[in-house]
GUMITOR-226578 format. One record per residue (C-alpha): y, z negated, x; chain; residue in three letters. Coordinates in steps of 0.05 Angstrom, whole numbers, plus 32768, in hexadecimal, padded with zeros to 4 digits. Layout:
residues N
     yy     zz     xx   unit   code
      Y      Z      X      A    ALA
...
end
This chain:
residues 310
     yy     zz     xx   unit   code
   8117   88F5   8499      A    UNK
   814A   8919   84C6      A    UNK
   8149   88FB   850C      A    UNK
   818E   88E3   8523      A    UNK
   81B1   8911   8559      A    UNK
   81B7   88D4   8590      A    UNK
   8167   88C9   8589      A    UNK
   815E   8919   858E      A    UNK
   8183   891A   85D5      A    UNK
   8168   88DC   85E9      A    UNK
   8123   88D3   85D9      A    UNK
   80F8   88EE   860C      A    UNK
   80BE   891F   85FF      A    UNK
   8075   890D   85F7      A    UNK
   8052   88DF   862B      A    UNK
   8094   88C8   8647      A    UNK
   80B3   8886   864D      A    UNK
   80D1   886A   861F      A    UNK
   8110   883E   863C      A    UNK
   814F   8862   862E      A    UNK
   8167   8895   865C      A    UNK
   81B1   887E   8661      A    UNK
   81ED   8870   8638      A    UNK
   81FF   88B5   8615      A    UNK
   823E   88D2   8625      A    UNK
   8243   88FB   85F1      A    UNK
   8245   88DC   85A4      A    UNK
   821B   88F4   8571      A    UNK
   824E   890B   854A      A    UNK
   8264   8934   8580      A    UNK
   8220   895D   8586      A    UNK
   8214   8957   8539      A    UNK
   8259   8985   852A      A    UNK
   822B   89C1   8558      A    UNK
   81EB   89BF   8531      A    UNK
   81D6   89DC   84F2      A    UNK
   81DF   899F   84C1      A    UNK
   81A0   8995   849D      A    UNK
   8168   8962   84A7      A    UNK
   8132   8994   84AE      A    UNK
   8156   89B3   84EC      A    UNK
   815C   8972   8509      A    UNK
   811A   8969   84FD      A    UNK
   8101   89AD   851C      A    UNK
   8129   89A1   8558      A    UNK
   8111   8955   8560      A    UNK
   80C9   897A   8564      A    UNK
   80DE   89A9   859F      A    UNK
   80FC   896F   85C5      A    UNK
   80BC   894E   85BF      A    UNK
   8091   898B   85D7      A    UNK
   80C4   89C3   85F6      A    UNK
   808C   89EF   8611      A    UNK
   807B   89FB   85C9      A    UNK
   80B7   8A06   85A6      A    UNK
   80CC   8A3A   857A      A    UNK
   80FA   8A72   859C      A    UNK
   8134   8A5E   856D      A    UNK
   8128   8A16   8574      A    UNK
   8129   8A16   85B7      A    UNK
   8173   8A44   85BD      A    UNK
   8191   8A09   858B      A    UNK
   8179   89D4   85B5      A    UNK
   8188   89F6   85FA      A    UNK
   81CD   89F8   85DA      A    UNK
   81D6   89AA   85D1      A    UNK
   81B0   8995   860E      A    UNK
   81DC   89C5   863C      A    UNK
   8217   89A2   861D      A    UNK
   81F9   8967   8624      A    UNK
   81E0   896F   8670      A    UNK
   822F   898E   8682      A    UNK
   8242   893F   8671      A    UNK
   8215   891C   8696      A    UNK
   821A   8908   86DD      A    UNK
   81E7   8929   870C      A    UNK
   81AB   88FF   8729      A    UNK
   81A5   88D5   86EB      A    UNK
   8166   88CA   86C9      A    UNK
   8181   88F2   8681      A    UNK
   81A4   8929   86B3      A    UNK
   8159   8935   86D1      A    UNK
   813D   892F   8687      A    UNK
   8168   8958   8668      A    UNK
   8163   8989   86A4      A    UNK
   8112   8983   86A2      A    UNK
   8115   898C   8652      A    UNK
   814A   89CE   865E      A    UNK
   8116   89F0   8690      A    UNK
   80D6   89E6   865B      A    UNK
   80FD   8A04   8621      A    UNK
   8110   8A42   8647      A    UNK
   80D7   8A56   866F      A    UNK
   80C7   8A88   863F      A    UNK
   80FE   8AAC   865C      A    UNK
   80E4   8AA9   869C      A    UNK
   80AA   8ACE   8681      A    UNK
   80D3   8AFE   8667      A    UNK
   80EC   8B10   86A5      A    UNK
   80AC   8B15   86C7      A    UNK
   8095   8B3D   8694      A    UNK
   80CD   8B69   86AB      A    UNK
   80AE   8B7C   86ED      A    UNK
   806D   8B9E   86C7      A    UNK
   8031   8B91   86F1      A    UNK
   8036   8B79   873F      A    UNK
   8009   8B61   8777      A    UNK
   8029   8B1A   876F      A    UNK
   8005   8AE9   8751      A    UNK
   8025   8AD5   8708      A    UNK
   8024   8A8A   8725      A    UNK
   804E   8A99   875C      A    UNK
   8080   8AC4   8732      A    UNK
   8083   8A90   86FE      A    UNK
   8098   8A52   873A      A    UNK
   80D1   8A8D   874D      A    UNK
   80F1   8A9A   8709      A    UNK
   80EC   8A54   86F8      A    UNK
   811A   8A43   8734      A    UNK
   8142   8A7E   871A      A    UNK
   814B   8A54   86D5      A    UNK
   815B   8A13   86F3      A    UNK
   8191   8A2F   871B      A    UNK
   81A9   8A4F   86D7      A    UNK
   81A3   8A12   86B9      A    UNK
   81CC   89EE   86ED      A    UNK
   820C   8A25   86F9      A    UNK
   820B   8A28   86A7      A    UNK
   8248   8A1B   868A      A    UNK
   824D   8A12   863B      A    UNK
   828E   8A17   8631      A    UNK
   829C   8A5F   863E      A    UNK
   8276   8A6D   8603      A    UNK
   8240   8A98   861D      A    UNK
   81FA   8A9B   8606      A    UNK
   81C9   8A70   8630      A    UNK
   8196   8AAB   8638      A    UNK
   81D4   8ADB   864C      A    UNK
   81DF   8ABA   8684      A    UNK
   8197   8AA1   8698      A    UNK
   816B   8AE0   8693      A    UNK
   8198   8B0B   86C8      A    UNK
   8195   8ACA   86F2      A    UNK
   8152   8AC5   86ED      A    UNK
   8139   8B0C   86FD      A    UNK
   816B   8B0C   873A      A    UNK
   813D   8AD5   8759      A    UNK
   8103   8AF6   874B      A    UNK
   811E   8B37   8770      A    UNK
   812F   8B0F   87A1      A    UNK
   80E9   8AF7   87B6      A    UNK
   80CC   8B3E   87B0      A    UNK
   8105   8B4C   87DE      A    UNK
   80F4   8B18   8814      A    UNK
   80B5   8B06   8809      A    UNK
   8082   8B40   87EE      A    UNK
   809A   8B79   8821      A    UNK
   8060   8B7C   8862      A    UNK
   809A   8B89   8892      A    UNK
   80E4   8B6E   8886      A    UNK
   810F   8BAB   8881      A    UNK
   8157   8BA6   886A      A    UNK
   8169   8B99   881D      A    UNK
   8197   8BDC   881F      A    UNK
   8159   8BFF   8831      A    UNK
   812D   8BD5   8800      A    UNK
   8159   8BF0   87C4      A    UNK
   8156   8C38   87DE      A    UNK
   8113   8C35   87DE      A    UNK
   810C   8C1C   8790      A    UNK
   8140   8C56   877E      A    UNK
   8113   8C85   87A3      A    UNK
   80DE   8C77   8781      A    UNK
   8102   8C81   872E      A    UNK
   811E   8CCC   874E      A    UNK
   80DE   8CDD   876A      A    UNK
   80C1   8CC7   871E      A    UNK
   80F8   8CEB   8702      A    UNK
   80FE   8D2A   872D      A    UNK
   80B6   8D32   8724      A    UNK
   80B3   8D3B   86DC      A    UNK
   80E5   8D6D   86DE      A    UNK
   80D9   8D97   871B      A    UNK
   8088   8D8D   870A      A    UNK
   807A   8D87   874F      A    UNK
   8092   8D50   8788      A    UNK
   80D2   8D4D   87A2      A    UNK
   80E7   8D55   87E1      A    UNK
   810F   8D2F   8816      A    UNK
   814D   8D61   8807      A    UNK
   8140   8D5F   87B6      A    UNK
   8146   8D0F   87B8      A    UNK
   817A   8D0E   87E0      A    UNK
   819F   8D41   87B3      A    UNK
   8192   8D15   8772      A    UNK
   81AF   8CDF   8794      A    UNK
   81E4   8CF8   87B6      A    UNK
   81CF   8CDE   87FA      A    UNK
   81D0   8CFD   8840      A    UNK
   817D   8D10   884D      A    UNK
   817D   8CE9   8888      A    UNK
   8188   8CAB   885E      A    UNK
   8150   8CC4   8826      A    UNK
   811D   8CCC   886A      A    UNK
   8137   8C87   8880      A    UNK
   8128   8C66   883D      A    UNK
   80DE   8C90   882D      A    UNK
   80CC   8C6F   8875      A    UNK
   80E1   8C2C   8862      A    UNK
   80BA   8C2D   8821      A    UNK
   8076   8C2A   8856      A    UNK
   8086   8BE7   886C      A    UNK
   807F   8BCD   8822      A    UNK
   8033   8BC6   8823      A    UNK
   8010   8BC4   8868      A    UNK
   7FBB   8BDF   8869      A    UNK
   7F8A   8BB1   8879      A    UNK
   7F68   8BB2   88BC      A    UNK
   7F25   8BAB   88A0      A    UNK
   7F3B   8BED   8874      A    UNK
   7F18   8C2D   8883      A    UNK
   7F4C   8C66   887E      A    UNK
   7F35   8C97   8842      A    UNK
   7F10   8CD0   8862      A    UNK
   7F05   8CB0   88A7      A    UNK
   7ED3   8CD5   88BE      A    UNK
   7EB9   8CA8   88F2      A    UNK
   7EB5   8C6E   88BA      A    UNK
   7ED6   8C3F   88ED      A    UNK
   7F10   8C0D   88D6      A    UNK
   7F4C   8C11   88F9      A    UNK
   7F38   8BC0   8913      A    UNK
   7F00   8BE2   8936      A    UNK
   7F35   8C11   8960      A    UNK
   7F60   8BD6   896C      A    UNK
   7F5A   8BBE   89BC      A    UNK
   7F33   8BFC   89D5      A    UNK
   7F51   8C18   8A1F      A    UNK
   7F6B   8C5C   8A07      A    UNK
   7F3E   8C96   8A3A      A    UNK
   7F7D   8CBB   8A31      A    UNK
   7FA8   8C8B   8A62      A    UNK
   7F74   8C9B   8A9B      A    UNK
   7F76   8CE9   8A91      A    UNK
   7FC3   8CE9   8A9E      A    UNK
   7FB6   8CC3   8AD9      A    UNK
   7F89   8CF4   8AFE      A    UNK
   7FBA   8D2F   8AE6      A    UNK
   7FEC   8D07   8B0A      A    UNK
   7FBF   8CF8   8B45      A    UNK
   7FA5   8D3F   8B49      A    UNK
   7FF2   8D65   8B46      A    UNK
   7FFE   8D5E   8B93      A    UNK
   7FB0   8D6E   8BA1      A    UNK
   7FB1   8DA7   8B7A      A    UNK
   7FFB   8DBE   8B9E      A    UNK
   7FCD   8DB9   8BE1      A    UNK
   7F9A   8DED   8BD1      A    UNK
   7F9B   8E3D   8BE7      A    UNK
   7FC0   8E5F   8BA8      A    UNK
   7F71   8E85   8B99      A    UNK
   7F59   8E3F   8B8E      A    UNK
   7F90   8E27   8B5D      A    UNK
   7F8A   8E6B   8B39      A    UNK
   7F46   8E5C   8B31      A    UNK
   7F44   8E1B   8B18      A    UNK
   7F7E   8E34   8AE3      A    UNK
   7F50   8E6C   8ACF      A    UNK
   7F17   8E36   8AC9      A    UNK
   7F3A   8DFD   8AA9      A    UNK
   7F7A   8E14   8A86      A    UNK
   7F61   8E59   8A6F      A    UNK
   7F1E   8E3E   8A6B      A    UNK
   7EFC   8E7A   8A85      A    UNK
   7EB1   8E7A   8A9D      A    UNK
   7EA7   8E91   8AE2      A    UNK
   7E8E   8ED5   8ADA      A    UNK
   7ED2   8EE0   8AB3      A    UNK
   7EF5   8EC0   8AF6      A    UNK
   7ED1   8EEA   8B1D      A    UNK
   7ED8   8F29   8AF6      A    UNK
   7F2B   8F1F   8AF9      A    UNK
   7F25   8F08   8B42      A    UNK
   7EEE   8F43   8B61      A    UNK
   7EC0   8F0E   8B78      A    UNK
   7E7C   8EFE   8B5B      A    UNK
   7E66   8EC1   8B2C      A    UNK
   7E41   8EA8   8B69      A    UNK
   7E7D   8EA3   8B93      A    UNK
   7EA2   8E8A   8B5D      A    UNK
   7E74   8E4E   8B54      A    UNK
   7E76   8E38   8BA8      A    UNK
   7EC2   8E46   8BA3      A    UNK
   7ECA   8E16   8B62      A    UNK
   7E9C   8DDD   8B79      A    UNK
   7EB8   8DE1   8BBF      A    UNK
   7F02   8DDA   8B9A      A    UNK
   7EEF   8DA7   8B6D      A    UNK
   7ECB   8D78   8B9F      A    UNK
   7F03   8D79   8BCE      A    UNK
   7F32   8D5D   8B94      A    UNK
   7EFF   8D2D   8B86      A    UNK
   7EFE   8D12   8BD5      A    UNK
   7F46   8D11   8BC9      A    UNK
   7F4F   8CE7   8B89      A    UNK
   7F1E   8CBC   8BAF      A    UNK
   7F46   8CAF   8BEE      A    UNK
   7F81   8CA4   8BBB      A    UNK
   7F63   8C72   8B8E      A    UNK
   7F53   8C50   8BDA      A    UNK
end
């Protein structure tokens, strides 16, 4: 027996109460002239009001139809506008698996994705407008995958970088793909920016960018580390380096102080690295004298970094 087109929009689905959600506003005459006429499609769509998750693809476009037109004449923050709303969202969620399904494989989990699109869908749902004639899913899927891009955009990236550079990096990517299969071999900086027509500066700017997408672990241990240590393990160690430019500094005006023969030889020693025979063999003196002259030159800059440090 065909169900009658006020019951349709106003009965609610399965394991809901069962007052009435509100005077109609729109007759059932009214939504019975933009539905198919016989009893067995009243009776098909009566089943996806009662369990929209479920219902057939086609089912579900005929009764997003009504129930759009249906939710454009009711007044927001009633109980049939949030039913009507609620029951909109369940029959198009497959659409926001659509969209996901879009984006191939990512790190995000599928939970997360789905809570995004489906905010996507309810703010199709709510800037909708039936009259204009436009398919439901026309409108919705482009809305939907815009809201998804937009939490990859804000959320997913390890370091914010600007959305201009965010896009340059995602067209980067599709001319490397494409350049690569026809050059057979990887672009470069000045091939990119020649495919896109963009100044290399600007192709160097975006390749950096794409870096701050995913961030390392600390706990990571860099392929081919030799020392097997993880960069944690470097973290908070006093660099040796720091002290080493310290004494060069220290030792410049020491060095300036000693008899030109003993800066020449501790160039020779130290910057040429020559042993002392070769020292000696430049300098017509022998290794012996070589040795008392070094260590006689080398402890007076130690008394003096001493006295300094003092």
């Amino acid at each position: 027996m065909p169900v009658p087109t006020d019951e349709l929009l106003l009965s609610a689905p399965a394991g809901a109460t069962s007052e009435p959600l509100g005077t109609p506003s729109v007759s059932g005459s009214d939504i019975t002239g933009s539905l198919p006429g016989s009893g067995s499609v009243a009776n098909a769509l009566a089943d996806a009001l009662a369990d929209p998750a479920h219902a057939a693809p086609a089912d579900a476009r005929e009764l997003s139809r009504v129930l759009l037109r249906r939710l454009a004449g009711l007044e927001e923050g009633t109980r049939e506008y949030s039913y009507v709303r609620s029951t909109l969202v369940e029959l198009n969620l497959t659409l926001v698996r659509f969209a996901i399904r879009r984006f191939g494989r990512t790190k995000e989990p599928y939970e997360d994705l789905l809570q995004v699109g489906s905010v996507g869908l309810i703010k199709a749902i709510d800037r909708f407008d039936p009259t204009l004639g436009v398919e439901f899913t026309t409108y919705a899927v482009p809305t939907i995958v815009g809201e998804i891009r937009r939490h990859f955009r804000d959320t997913t990236w390890s370091v914010h970088v600007p959305r201009r550079l965010q896009e340059l990096r995602l067209d980067l990517a599709k001319a490397a793909d494409a350049l690569a299969q026809t050059l057979d071999r990887e672009p470069t900086v000045a091939d990119l920016a020649q495919y896109l027509s963009l100044p290399e500066e600007e192709v160097i700017e975006g390749l950096a960018a794409a870096n701050a997408h995913t961030a390392g672990s600390l706990d990571l241990t860099a392929p081919g580390d030799g020392d097997g240590q993880q960069p944690a393990d470097r973290l908070g160690r006093v660099d040796g380096g720091y002290g080493l430019v310290e004494n060069l500094v220290a030792l410049k005006p020491l060095i300036a102080e000693l008899p030109e023969r003993e800066r020449l030889i501790l160039s020779m020693r130290f910057t040429e690295d020559l042993t002392q025979s070769q020292i000696g063999a430049r300098l017509g003196l022998s290794q012996m004298h070589v040795s008392r002259l070094l260590s006689r030159t080398l402890a007076k800059l130690r008394t003096g970094l001493a006295s300094d440090e003092i």
